[in-house]
Steps between C-alpha positions, in 0.01 A plus 500: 500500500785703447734365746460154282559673183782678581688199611357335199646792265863502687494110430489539101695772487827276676364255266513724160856658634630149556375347179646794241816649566363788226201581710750529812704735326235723372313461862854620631506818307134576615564451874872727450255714302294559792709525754677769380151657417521473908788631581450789255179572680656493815795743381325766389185436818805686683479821293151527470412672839726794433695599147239307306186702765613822363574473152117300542373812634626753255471292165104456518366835451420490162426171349784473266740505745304273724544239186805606437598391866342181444712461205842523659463332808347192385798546230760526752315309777422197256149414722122634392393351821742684706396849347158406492494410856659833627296658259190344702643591841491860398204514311346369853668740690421760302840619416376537153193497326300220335589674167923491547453176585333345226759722267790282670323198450492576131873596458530186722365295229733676240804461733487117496527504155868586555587184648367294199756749272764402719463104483424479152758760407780408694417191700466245285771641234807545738594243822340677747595261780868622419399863658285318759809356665687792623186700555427200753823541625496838609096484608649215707790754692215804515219276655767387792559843621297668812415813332163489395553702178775301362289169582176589320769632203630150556135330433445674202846365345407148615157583328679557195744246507207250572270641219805412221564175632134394501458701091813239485375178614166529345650593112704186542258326666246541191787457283543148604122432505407598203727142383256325640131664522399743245250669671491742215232164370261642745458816364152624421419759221227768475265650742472169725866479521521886657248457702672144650796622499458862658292277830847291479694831517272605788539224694846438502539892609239474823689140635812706472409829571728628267466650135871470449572165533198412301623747170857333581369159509291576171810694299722201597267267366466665197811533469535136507208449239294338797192727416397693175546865458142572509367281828834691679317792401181351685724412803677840541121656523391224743839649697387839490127398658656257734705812663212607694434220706770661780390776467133350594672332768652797639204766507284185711669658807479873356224732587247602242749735297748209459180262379430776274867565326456089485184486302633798262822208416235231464306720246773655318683181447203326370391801285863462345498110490170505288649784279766268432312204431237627254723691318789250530572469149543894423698510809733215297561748203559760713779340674592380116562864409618628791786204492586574138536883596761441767686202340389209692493202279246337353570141669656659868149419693587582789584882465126456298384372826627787714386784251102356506551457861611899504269592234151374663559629800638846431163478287319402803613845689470696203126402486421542886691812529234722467239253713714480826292817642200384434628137567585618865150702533310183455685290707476761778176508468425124455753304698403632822504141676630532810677164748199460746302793490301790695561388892157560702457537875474218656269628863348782420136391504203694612497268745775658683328811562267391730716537827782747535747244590418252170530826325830611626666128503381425131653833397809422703515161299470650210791770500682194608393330152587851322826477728576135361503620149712762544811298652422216170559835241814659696598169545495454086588906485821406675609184264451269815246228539240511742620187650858661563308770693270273696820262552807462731732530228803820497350772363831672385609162315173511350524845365832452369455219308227646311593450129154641325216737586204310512266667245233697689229735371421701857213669332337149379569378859296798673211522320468117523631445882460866673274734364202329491556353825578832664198638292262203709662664836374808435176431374438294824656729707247744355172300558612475819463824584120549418435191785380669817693176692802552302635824719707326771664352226593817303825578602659184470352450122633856374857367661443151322379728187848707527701197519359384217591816364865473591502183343374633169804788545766187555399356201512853321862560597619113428351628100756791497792278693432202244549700234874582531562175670444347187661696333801527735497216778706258295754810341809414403616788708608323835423814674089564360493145538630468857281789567199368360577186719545660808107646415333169418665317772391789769130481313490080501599487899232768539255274349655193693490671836095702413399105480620396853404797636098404349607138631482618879221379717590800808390801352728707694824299406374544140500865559873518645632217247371785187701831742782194471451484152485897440843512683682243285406618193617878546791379557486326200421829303813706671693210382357539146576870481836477647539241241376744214691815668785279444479412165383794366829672668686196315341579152405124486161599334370742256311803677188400306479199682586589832245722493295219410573306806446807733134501425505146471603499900229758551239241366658220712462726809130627378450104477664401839268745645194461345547159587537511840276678548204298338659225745437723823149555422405098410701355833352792725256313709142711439701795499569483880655846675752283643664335203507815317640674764823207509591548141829762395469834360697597193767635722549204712549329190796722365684509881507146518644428144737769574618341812536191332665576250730665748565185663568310167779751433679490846431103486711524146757690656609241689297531812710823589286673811 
């Protein structure tokens, strides 16, 4: 269905833009609008993993300055989605609570406000597009250079420069129109006329996904007399309710604390669209007096149009402010959905006790199953997809073209995908033990039970390492972040390598390919702490977070060897003398990654003897 109506769509809008040279200009302005919504977006996406991360994390404490921070950089940034959707990210990560969040959203709300000001004070009343020129020109010169810095400064000029050539287009564009349609003839008074006309406003703002361009689209035709003062008023609210359908969008692939901050937007721009609508017409005298106190004239409309816009949503905040506690209590306790639920074992069946062997293979299977959902979480706990792990693709590429974390609640993820299922081990492990025929089979289920176990440690340590990768793995530090790299790459070939390791029929080349493994990745960690010695010695990093990344590379190595070790025990073949007896001690280990690396070095020398 849709791929008919799509076409069907394009085809009438080539039509409309070919048949009225106004609607082409105005349709102009809207698509110059956009794109330098875009490009602003994608400007200031550069400075959100580090400058804009820590003023983030030390503005939400109190919940005036977590609206206050919502204020100024959806001021400055010119995009509610764009603060909404970091907002999300680290409401999901937990970087801040439920509560901070929903204050940002707020201020959020107020900060867009600013960009109606602008348009209707200064847009429309001065040639805009004669600033847009020059600002184009030198966006132009930044966005050709190779430093990354100067091109994201060079987007947001071009995002500028594009935004006052599309307020340009579309002022003369309705301009021109209104010669020949008055659509001012359509407008509808009274209660049916808000309601209409706020679902118009709404809309407009979801197809476009952006609040912005719908208040510039609705001051310019105002200005223009295409629609009456009060049905713009009806529009801007429909703007304001719109706004939340990216944010809706966005928390779809956010754990539960990111469908949670969503809901709170959903509510409290709702709560604030009905306040304005039933009380609509004291709202209009408000603005009234407010415009008369600071000299805005009684015909200038659009400065009206801004101050209601301001007005009904700094109400909005002023009545939630003392509900976003208990706001966030309920959801917590309410919104609790979580993407596919507790994971149950899948051969543990009373079945399987009746012969030692069943026993022992159907726990075997199962640590397996625990095993699989731990490599899907570090896989998500590193910012990699599973299918980059379980592919052929470069690891390090992978890894260093990550541009986002990928939200993650760990804690969410174990009690759905590891603690119950570790719980089920035990518990059969257990019964087990009171069956007379069950004590051949005893040592090999404790070892399955404390793999299991290391398993459940793994997934411990990647909750501590997750933590500050989030917060640090895309720094704007080159140092943390080539640090942080170095970590997830080590921990995603770990991953790669545990899996082909499982993959191998011969028990005993299973057993040598992990020893193979154990090798390569100490040498990984002395390269990681030469790395950090290195840096640190430099001053390329603040103490506070070096220290961070020691103990981070004390959970990788707790991980790595936890790891491994679960592997021995599932690919040992009934716990047979012999294949024990071929796997390396600890020391082993450390000789041959010493003599390695030895090698390396004299190989770098130049092959000197």
């Amino acid at each position: 269905m849709i791929r008919i109506i799509n076409p069907i769509l394009l085809c009438g809008l080539a039509y409309a833009l070919w048949l009225s040279p106004d609607f082409l200009e105005i349709a102009t302005g809207i698509a110059l609008f956009m794109f330098g919504m875009f490009s602003l977006e994608k400007g200031f996406r550069f400075f959100a993993g580090g400058p804009l991360e820590a003023v983030l994390r030390i503005s939400t404490d109190r919940l005036w300055k977590s609206v206050g921070f919502g204020v100024v950089t959806t001021s400055l940034m010119q995009s509610s989605s764009l603060v909404s959707l970091i907002t999300v990210s680290f409401v999901s990560s937990e970087m801040i609570t439920l509560s901070a969040g929903i204050g940002i959203i707020m201020g959020a709300n107020i900060g867009t406000t600013t960009g109606a000001w602008l348009i209707a004070g200064l847009g429309l009343k001065v040639d805009i597009a004669a600033y847009a020129m020059p600002i184009l020109v030198f966006g132009t010169l930044f966005r050709l250079r190779r430093n990354r810095s100067t091109r994201a400064w060079g987007s947001i000029l071009l995002g500028f420069s594009f935004l006052f050539l599309g307020i340009h287009y579309m002022k003369t564009g309705f301009e021109s129109l209104q010669s020949t349609i008055d659509l001012s003839a359509y407008a509808i008074s009274g209660l049916r006329g808000v309601l209409i006309y706020t679902l118009v406003g709404t809309a407009v703002t979801v197809v476009m996904q952006s609040s912005h361009a719908t208040l510039m689209i609705i001051i310019t035709a105002l200005s223009a007399g295409q629609v009456s003062y009060e049905n713009a008023l009806a529009l801007a609210i429909g703007a304001n309710l719109g706004s939340t359908a990216t944010i809706i969008l966005g928390s779809f692939s956010a754990n539960v604390g990111g469908k949670r901050l969503a809901v709170s937007h959903v509510i409290f721009n709702v709560t604030s669209a009905a306040i304005a609508i039933v009380f609509l017409d004291q709202f209009a005298l408000m603005v009234d007096s407010m415009a008369r106190f600071i000299g805005v004239a009684a015909d200038d409309y659009l400065l009206r149009l801004a101050l209601f816009h301001t007005l009904f949503n700094v109400l909005g905040v002023v009545v939630f402010w003392p509900l976003v506690n208990p706001l966030a209590a309920v959801l917590t306790r309410w919104v609790n959905t979580r993407p596919k639920g507790r994971e149950y074992p899948r051969y543990l069946f009373n079945d399987a006790l009746e012969t030692p062997a069943t026993a022992i293979e159907a726990v075997r299977k199962e640590v397996e199953h625990l095993l699989d959902n731990t490599f899907a979480l570090c896989s998500l706990a590193l910012s990699l997809k599973r299918s980059t792990i379980d592919g052929e693709e470069s690891l390090a590429v992978a890894v260093q073209q990550t541009r986002r974390v990928i939200p993650l609640d760990v804690d969410d993820a174990y009690e759905d995908k590891i603690k119950g299922l570790y719980g089920e081990i035990v518990s059969f492990v257990g019964r087990a033990q009171l069956r007379e025929n069950m004590r051949q089979a005893g040592q090999g289920l404790y070892e399955l039970r404390d793999a299991g176990r290391s398993i459940v440690v793994v997934v411990k340590g990647v909750k501590h390492l997750h933590k500050n990768l989030t917060r640090y793995g895309l720094s704007a530090n080159p140092a943390v972040r080539q640090c942080y790299d170095q970590i997830r790459f080590e921990l995603a070939e770990l991953l790669r390598d545990c899996r082909a390791a499982l993959a191998e029929d011969a028990y005993e080349v299973a057993l040598l390919a992990v020893d193979a493994i154990a090798v390569k990745q100490q040498q990984h960690s002395q390269r990681l702490t030469e790395m950090l010695d290195d840096f640190i010695r430099q001053q390329r990093m603040p103490p506070s977070i070096a220290t961070s990344l020691m103990n981070d590379s004390d959970y990788a190595q707790e991980i790595r060897d936890r790891l491994l070790k679960a592997i021995r025990v599932l690919r040992q073949s009934h716990w047979e003398i012999s294949a024990t007896e071929m796997q390396l001690t600890d020391e082993d280990i450390s000789e041959l990654a010493d003599q390695s690396s030895t090698d390396s070095a004299k190989a770098q020398v130049g092959g000197s003897p």
